[in-house]
C-alpha positions in Angstrom: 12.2 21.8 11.3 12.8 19.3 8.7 15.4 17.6 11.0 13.0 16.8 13.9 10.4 15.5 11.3 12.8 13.1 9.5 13.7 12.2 13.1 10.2 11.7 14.3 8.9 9.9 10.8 12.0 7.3 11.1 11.5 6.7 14.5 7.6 5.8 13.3 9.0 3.9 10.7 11.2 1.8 12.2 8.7 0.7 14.9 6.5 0.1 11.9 9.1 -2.5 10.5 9.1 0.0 7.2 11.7 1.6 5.4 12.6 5.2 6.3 11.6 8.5 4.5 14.0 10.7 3.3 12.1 14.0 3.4 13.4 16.7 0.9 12.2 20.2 0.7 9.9 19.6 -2.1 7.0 17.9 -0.1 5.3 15.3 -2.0 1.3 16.0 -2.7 -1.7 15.8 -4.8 -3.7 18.7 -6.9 -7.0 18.2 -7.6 -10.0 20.3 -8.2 -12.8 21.0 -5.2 -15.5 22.4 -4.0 -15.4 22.4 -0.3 -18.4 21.4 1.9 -18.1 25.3 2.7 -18.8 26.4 -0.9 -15.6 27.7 -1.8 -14.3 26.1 -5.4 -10.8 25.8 -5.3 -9.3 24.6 -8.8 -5.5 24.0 -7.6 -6.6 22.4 -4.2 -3.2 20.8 -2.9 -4.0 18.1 -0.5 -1.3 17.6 2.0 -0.6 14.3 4.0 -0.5 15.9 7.9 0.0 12.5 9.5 0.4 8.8 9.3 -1.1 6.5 12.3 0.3 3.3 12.7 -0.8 0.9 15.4 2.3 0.2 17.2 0.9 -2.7 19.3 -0.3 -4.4 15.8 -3.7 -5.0 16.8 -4.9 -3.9 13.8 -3.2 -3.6 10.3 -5.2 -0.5 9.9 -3.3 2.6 9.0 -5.2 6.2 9.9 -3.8 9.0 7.1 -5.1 13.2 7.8 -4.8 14.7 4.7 -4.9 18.7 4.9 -7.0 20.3 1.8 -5.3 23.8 1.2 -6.9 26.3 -1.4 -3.6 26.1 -3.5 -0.2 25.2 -2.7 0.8 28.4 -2.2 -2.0 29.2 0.5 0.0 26.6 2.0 3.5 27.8 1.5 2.1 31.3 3.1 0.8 29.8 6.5 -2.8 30.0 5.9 -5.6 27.5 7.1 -6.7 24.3 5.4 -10.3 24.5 3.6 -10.9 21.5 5.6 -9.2 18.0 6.9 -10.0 14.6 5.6 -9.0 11.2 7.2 -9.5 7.5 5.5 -7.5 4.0 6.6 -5.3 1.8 4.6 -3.4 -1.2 5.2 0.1 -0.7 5.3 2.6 -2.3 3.8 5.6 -3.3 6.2 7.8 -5.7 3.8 11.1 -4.8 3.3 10.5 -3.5 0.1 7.5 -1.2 0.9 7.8 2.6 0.4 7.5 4.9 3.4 4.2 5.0 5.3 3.8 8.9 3.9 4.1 7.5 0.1 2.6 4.9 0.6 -0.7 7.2 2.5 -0.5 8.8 -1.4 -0.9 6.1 -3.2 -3.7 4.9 -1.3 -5.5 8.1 -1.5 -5.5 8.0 -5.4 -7.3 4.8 -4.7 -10.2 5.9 -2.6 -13.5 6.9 -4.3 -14.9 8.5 -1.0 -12.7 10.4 1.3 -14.4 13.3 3.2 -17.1 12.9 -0.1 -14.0 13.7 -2.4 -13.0 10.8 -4.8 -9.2 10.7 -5.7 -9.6 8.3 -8.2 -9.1 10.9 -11.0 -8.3 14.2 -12.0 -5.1 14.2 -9.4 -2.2 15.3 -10.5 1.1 14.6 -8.4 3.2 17.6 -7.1 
């Protein structure tokens, strides 16, 4: 599996004009603290990036990240459903020197005050 996403992400990529990711099996994400819009507090919520969108026509600079909200990172490792889904749009950076567009939809997200009503500008916690 990891081979056809490292396939399918550099293939993105390079399209993109950005660097390629080198996926390991430690996937990069974010813990912090919710309370769903369901109700349900989860204090080691593990945000995963699902998907980058680039605009491959570049009629737009705009760059679509899904983040998946899991109730812990081990919820995730066991299969079970996200608490919920969360989208916001960043500009991407396609310089030579720019990090890959997954990285880079991280670092954005620990910018944004309002995404899906959460703000990631505090209390994350890289993992």
């Amino acid at each position: 599996m990891w081979e056809e996403i490292n396939k399918a992400e550099h293939a993105i990529q390079c399209q993109a004009g950005v660097k390629p990711a080198i996926f390991m099996e430690r996937a990069m994400a974010i813990q912090k603290e919710i309370t769903s819009r369901h109700g349900v507090n989860a204090p080691q919520a593990y945000h995963w990036v699902e998907t980058v969108y680039t605009d491959r026509e570049k009629k737009t600079n705009n760059t679509t990240v899904r983040v998946k909200i899991y109730s812990s990172q081990q919820a995730k490792a066991d299969g079970l459903h996200p608490l919920e889904r969360v989208e916001f749009v960043f500009t991407l950076d396609t310089t030579d020197k720019a990090e890959n567009s997954v990285k880079q939809g991280y670092i954005a997200l620990k910018t944004k005050d309002n995404v899906g009503g959460y703000d990631f500008t505090s209390g994350t916690t890289d993992v």
